[in-house]
C-alpha positions in Angstrom: -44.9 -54.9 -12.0 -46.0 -52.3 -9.2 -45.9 -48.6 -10.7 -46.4 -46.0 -8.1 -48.4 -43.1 -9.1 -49.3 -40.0 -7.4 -53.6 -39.0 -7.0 -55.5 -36.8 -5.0 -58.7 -38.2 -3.1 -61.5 -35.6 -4.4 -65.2 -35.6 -3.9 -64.9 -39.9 -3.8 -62.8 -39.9 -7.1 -59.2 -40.6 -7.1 -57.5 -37.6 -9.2 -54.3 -38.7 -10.4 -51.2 -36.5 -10.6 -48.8 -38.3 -12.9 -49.5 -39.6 -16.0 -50.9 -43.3 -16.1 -50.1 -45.3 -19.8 -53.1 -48.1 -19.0 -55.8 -48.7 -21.7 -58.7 -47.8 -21.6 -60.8 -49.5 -18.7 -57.8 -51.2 -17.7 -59.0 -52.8 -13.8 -55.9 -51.7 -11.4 -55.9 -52.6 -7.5 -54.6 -49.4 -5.2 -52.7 -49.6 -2.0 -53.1 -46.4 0.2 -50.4 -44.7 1.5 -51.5 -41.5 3.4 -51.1 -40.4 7.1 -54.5 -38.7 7.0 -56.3 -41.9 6.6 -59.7 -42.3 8.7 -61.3 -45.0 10.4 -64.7 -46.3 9.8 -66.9 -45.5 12.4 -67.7 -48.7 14.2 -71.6 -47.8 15.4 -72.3 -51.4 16.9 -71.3 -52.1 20.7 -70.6 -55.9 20.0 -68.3 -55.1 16.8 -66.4 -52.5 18.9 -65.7 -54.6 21.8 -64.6 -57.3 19.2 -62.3 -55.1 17.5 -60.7 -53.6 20.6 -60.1 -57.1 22.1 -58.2 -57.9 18.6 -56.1 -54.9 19.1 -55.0 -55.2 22.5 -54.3 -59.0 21.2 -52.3 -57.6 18.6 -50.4 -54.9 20.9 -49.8 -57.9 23.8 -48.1 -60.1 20.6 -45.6 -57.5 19.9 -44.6 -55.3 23.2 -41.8 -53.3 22.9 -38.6 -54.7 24.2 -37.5 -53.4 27.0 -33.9 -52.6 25.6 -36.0 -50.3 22.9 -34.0 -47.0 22.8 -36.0 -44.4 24.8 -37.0 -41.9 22.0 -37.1 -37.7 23.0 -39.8 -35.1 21.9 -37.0 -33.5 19.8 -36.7 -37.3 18.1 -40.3 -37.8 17.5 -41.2 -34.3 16.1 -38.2 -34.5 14.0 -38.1 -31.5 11.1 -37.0 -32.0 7.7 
């Protein structure tokens, strides 16, 4: 069962901020869930063309309808 814990990413180490009851050496799997996340750097011409074609594929299979509320600048920058 999936137990969400709280870490900070610190010099290539996840630190964790809640406590964690695993054993020792106990192999987890993490899912990332962070708006600051970066992008590899894609270096080679060839890969970059091939993943900009898939995105633009991606974007063309789901357009936004055009019955999609219109959303403000008051709506998207939203403070809590």
């Amino acid at each position: 069962m999936p137990n969400p814990l709280k870490a900070v990413y610190h010099n290539g180490t996840f630190v964790l901020k809640t406590d964690c009851h695993l054993p020792e050496g106990a192999e987890v799997e993490l899912w990332v869930n962070s708006s600051q996340l970066i992008a590899p750097k894609i270096s080679d011409p060839r890969e970059k063309a091939i993943f900009l074609r898939s995105l633009v594929e991606k974007m063309q299979q789901s357009p936004i309808p055009a019955t999609a509320p219109e959303l403000s600048r008051e709506s998207l920058h939203e403070r809590r």
